[in-house]
C-alpha positions in Angstrom: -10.9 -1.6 14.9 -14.8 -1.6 14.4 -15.9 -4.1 11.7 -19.3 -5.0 10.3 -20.6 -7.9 8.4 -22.5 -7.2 5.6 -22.9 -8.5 1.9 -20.0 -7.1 -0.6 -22.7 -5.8 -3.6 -24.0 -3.1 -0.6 -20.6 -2.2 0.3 -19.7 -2.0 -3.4 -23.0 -0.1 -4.4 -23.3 2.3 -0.9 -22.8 6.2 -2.2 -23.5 9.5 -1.2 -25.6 12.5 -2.5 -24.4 13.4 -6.2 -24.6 17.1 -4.9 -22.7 16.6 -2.1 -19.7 14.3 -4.4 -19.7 17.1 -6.6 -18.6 19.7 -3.4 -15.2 17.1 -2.8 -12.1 18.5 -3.3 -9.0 15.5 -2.8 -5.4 17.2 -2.6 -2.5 14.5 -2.5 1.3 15.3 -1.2 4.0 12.7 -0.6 6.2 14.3 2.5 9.2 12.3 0.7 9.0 12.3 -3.0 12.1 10.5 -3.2 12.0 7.1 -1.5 14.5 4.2 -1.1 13.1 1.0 -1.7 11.9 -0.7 1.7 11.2 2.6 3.8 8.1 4.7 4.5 6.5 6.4 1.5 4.0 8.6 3.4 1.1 9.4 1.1 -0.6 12.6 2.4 -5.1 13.0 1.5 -7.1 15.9 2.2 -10.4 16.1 1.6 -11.6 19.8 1.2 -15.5 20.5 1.5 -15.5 23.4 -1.6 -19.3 24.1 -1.7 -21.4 26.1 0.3 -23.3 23.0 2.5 -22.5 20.8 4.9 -20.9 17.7 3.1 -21.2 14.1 4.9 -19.1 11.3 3.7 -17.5 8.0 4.7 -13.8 8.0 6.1 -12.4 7.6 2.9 -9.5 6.0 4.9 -11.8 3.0 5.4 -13.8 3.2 2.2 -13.8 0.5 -0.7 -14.7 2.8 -3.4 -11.9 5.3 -2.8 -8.7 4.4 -4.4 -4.9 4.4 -4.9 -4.6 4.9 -8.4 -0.6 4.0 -9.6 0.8 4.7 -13.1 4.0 3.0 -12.8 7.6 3.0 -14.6 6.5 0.6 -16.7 3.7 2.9 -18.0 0.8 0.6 -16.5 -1.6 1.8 -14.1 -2.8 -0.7 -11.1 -5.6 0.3 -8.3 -5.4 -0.2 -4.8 -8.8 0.0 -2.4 -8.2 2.2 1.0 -11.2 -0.1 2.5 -10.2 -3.6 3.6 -12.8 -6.3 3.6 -11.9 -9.4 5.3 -13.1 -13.1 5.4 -14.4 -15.2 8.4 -15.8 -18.2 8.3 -18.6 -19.3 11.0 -18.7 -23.2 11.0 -19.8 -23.9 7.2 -21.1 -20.4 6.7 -18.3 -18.1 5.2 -19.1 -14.1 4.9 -17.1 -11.1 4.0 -16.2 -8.2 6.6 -16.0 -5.3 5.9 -14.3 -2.8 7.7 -16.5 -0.3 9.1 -16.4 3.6 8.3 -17.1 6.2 10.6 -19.0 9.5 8.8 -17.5 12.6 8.5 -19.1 16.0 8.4 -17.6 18.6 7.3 -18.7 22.5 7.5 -18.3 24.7 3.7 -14.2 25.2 3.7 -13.1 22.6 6.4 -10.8 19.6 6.0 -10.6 16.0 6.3 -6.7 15.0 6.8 -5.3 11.8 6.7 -2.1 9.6 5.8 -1.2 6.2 4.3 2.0 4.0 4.5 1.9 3.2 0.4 4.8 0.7 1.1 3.3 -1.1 4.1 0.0 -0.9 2.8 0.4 -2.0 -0.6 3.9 -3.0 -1.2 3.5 -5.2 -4.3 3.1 -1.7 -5.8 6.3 -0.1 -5.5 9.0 -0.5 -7.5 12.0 0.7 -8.3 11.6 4.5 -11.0 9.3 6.9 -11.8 5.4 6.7 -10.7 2.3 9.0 -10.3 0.0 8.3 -8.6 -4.0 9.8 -7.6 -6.6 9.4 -5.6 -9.8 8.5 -6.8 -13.1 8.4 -5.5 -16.3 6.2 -6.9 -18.5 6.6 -3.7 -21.3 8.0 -6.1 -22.4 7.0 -9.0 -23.0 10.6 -10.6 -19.5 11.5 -10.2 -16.2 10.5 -9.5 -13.9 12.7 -7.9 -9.9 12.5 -8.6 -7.1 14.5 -6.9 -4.1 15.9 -8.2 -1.6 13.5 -9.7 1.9 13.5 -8.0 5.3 12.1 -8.7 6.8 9.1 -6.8 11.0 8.5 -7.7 11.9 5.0 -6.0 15.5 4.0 -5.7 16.5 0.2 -4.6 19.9 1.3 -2.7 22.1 -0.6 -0.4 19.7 1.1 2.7 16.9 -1.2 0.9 18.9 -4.1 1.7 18.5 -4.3 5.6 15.5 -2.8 5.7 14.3 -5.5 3.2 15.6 -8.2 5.6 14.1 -6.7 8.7 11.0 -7.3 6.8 11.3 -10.5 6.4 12.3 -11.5 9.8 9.4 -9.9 11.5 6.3 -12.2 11.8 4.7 -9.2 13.2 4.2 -7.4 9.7 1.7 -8.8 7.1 2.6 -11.6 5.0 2.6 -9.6 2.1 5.0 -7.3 2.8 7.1 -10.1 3.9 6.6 -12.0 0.8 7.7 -8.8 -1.3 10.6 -8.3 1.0 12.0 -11.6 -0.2 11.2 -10.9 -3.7 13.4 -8.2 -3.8 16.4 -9.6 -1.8 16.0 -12.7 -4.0 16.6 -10.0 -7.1 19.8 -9.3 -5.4 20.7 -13.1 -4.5 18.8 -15.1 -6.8 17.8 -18.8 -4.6 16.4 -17.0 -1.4 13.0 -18.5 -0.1 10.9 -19.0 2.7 8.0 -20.5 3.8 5.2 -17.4 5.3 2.1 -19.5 4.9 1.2 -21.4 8.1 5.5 -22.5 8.5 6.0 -25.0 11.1 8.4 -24.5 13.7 11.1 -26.4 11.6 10.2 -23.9 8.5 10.4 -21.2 11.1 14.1 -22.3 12.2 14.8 -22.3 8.6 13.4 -19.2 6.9 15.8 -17.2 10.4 18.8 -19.1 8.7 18.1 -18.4 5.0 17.9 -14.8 6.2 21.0 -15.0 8.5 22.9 -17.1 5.6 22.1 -14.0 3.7 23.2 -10.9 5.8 26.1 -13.0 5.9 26.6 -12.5 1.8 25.7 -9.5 2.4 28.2 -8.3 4.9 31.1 -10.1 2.6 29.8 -9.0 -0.7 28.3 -5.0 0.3 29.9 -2.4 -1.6 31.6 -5.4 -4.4 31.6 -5.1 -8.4 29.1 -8.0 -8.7 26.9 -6.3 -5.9 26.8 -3.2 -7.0 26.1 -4.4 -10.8 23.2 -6.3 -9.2 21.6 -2.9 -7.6 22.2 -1.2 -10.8 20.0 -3.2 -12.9 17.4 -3.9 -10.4 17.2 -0.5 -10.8 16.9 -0.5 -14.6 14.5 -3.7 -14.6 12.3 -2.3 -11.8 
């Protein structure tokens, strides 16, 4: 992945042409509108170019000012960046990196495609019921540009359970989506932690047996009165 370093107010502040923001068409599409708590939600963008002139743009995949806008079950709406700006520190220097977007051109009529993991990306943002969700774009000041709003049904199941604690398990996966993981299994089973942030080897060893303590009550308790009463009103709480 290309990055650059540069100071957050220029990423914040970069925009386009005002004309060429007001040629942007964003069209949204979820390829499963129904999702189970813990799987893929596939959030599908395309940019459509409706004017008559070349339009030029950054990757909107990459860019700050475009975002995920969520209105969820609860009736409040929280907004997600698509552009990711890291930190790195040089000796006593620290900066912010942000992640570089490549330009697209596209001709009067074309397309600009592209698709995002809403659960992996930003998982503290699902929950379980009824969301809509849009895509806006700030890249210019003149004009911001929103897509079609679109309905998101999430279900916590018994499927969200070992999905949930593959999750957790994998130290491959951001510590996010691990940490979220937990939370929700912890819903289930209230007294699960672990310890994501820099664990030692002996906090290693002992986040694998909390987990394999817990597919244990799981395997003994799937399918149970209690259990099931549990799934319900995660359900209801969301």
């Amino acid at each position: 992945m290309a990055i650059r370093i540069v100071p957050l107010v220029l990423a914040l502040s970069a925009g386009v042409n005002p004309m060429s923001t007001s040629q942007k068409e964003i069209r949204v599409s979820l390829s499963q509108p129904k999702a189970v708590l813990g799987a893929p939600i596939a959030l599908e963008a395309e940019y459509v170019n409706r004017g008559g002139q070349k339009l030029t743009f950054r990757d909107p995949a990459k860019t700050w000012e475009v975002m995920l806008a969520i209105k969820l079950p609860d009736g409040s709406e929280q907004r997600a960046h698509f552009g990711r700006i890291f930190r790195r520190d040089t000796g006593t220097v620290s900066r912010q990196v942000v992640e570089d977007a490549e330009e697209v051109e596209l001709a009067p009529g074309a397309a600009h495609k592209f698709t995002e993991d809403v659960w992996q990306r930003w998982p503290g943002l699902v929950r379980p019921g009824r969301s809509t969700l849009r895509v806006v774009d700030r890249t210019s000041d003149a004009h911001t540009v929103t897509s079609n709003a679109i309905e998101l049904l999430v279900t916590f199941t018994e499927e969200s359970v070992p999905r949930l604690v593959e999750l957790a398990r994998d130290e491959k996966v951001p510590t996010e989506l691990r940490q979220v993981a937990v939370q929700w299994l912890a819903r289930l089973r209230p007294g699960l932690t672990l310890t994501f942030e820099h664990p030692t080897a002996e906090q290693t060893r002992a986040n694998q047996a909390a987990l394999d303590d817990f597919s244990a009550w799981w395997g003994a308790n799937k399918g149970g009165k209690r259990t099931n009463e549990a799934i319900a009103q995660i359900n209801r709480d969301g």
